[in-house]
N, C-alpha and C positions, 0 to 999 in steps of 0.2 A: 818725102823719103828720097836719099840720093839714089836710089837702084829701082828699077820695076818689082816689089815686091813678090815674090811667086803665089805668096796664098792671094794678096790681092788682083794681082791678075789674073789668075784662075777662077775666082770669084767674079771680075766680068768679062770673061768669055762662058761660062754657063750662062750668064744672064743671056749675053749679046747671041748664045744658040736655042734661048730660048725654055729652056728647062733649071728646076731648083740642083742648086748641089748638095750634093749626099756628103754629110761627115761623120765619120764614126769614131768613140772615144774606145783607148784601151789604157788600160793602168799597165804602167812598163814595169816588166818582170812578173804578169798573173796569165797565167794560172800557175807557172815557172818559166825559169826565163827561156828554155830554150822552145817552150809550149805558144809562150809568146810572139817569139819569131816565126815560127808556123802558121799563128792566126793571124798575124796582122798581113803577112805575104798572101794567106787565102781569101783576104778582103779587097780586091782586085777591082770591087765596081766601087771604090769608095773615090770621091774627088776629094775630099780631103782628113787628115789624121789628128786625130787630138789626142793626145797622151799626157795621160793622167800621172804625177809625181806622188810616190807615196807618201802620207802621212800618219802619223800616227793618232790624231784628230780630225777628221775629213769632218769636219762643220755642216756643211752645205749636202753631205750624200744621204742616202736613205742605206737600207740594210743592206740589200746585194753590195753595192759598191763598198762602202763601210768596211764588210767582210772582207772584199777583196784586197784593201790595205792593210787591214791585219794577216793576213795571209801572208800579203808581202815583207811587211814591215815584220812582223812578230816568227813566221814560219819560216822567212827565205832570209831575214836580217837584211834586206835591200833600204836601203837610205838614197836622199835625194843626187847624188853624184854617182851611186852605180847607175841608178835607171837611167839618169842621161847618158853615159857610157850603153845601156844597151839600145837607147832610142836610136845611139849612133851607127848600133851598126845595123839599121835599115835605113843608113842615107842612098841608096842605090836605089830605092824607089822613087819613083818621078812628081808621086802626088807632093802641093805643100802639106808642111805640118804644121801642128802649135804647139805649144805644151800648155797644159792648168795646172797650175800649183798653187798652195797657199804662202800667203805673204810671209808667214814666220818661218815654212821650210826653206825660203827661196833667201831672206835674209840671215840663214845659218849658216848658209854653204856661198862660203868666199867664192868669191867671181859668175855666181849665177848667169847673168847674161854670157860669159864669155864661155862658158859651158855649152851654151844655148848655141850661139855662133859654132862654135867647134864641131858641134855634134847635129850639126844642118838641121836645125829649125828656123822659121820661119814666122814665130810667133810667139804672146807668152798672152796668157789666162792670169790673174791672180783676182779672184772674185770679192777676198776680206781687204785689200787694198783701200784706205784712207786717201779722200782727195789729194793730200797733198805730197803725199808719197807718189802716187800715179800721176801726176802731172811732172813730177820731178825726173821718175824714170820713165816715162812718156817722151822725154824729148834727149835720153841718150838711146832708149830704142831705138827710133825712126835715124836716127845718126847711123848704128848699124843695121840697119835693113830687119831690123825687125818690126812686123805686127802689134798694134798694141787691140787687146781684144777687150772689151768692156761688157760686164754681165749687168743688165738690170730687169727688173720683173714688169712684165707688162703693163701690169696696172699701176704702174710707179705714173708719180704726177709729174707735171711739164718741168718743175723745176731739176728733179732727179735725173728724167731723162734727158733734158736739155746737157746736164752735167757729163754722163756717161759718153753720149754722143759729141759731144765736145771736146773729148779726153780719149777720145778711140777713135781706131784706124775701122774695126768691125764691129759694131753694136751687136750685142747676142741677146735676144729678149729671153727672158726665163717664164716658159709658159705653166706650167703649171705652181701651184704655190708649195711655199716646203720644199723637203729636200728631194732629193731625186728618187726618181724611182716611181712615183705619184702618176699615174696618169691623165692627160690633159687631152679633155673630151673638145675637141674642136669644133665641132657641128650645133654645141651650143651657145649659153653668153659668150664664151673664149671667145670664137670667131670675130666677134666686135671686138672684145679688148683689142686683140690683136692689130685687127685691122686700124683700130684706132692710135695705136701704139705705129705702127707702120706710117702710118698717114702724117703723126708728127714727127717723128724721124725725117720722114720726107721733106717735109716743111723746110726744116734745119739745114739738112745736108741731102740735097738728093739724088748724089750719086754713092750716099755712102752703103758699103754692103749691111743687110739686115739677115742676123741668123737667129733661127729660132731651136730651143730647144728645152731640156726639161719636161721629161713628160710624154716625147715624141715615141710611140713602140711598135706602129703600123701604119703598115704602106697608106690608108686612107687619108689617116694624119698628111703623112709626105703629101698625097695630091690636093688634100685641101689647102696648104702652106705654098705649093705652088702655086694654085691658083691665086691667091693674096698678093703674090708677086714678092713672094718671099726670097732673099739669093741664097740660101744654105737649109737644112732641115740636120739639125745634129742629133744620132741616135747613143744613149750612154748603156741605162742599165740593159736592158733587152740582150745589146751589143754582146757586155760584161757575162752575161748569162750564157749566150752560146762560146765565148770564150772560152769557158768552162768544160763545152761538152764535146771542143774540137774544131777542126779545120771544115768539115764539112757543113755542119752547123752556121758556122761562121759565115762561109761561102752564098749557103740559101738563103739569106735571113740578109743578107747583106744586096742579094740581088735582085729580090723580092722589094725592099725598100728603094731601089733604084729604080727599078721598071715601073714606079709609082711618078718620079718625080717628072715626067714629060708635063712642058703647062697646054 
């Protein structure tokens, strides 16, 4: 990539001090838009932001989240070129971001990346992405400094994950199975997948970041993912949920997940 990427450098300087980094997803524009920019400002211990693009099919979420795109989509009318208009204007925070979107929203809305650029992010998700689309826009991302983040499921075999990680700037394992929301008990078999999931990663590429998530909704979770030698723990629905119920919520729930992550 021609620039120091910011989510990727911030990804290793938490390694290089030591501890997992915290990311927290929000759908831009929920609970409304200006409710929005209140929780994500009151999420101050997060090291990095993932902002979710609404759609009006969300494939891969479970129900809270689901809800929350209809909410946006159906009750606020928001489509994928306002929320990047409102993701922009919390470019004055210092953490990087990404965005996740799905592949159909992002090819509906002319000039997606350069929206993305404009409105300071740092990265883009598309999870229903086809090999041969993401290798394509894989190497005009990295042209502008963007992230390319690659989702695959733990227990995905060597060839799948060989693929992912070979097509991505961050490999993001998906721990538990299903859509989200699902919780992923880590202190059981998970813990080997995982770790075994990690250990090929490694193999391949091993300075590349590995983030987990899917599943992730207490602080135990966070210090066990530490301990693996995880670099990212991403929190989604839990997140989504205190979004809901306000700034404060947001705040304890978000600090509570951090003061887990020391390894």
């Amino acid at each position: 990539m021609p620039a120091k990427n910011h989510l990727l450098a911030t990804l290793q300087d938490t390694r290089a001090a030591g501890r997992i980094a915290l990311c927290g997803y929000f759908l831009a524009g929920y609970p409304t838009p200006e409710a929005f920019y209140r929780v994500v400002r009151a999420a101050q211990a997060l090291d990095v932001i993932e902002y979710g693009i609404p759609a009006d099919n969300p494939t891969m979420d479970g129900a809270v989240i689901s809800e929350a795109h209809a909410v946006v989509t159906d009750q606020r009318g928001i489509g994928a070129e306002t929320a990047l208009a409102l993701i922009g204007g919390l470019r004055d925070l210092r953490v990087p971001r990404f965005v996740m979107t799905y592949s159909r929203v992002g090819r509906e809305l002319d000039g997606f990346l350069r929206l993305c650029i404009m409105n300071g992010l740092h990265g883009m998700l598309a999870p229903d992405m086809d090999e041969d689309e993401l290798r394509f826009l894989a190497t005009i991302m990295r042209a502008l400094d963007l992230a390319v983040v690659t989702l695959v499921d733990a227990r995905a075999d060597d060839a799948v994950l060989e693929r992912q990680v070979r097509l991505g700037d961050v490999v993001y394992l998906k721990a538990a199975p299903g859509r989200t929301g699902t919780a992923a008990e880590i202190d059981g078999a998970l813990h080997g997948v995982i770790e075994s999931a990690i250990r090929r990663v490694r193999a391949l590429r091993p300075e590349m970041p590995i983030a987990v998530g899917i599943g992730i909704q207490r602080p135990d979770q966070v210090a066990a993912l530490a301990k693996l030698g995880v670099d990212m723990a991403v929190i989604g629905t839990k997140l989504v949920e205190r979004a809901a119920e306000g700034e404060q919520a947001v705040q304890e729930y978000v600090s509570a997940m951090r003061e887990a992550g020391s390894r």
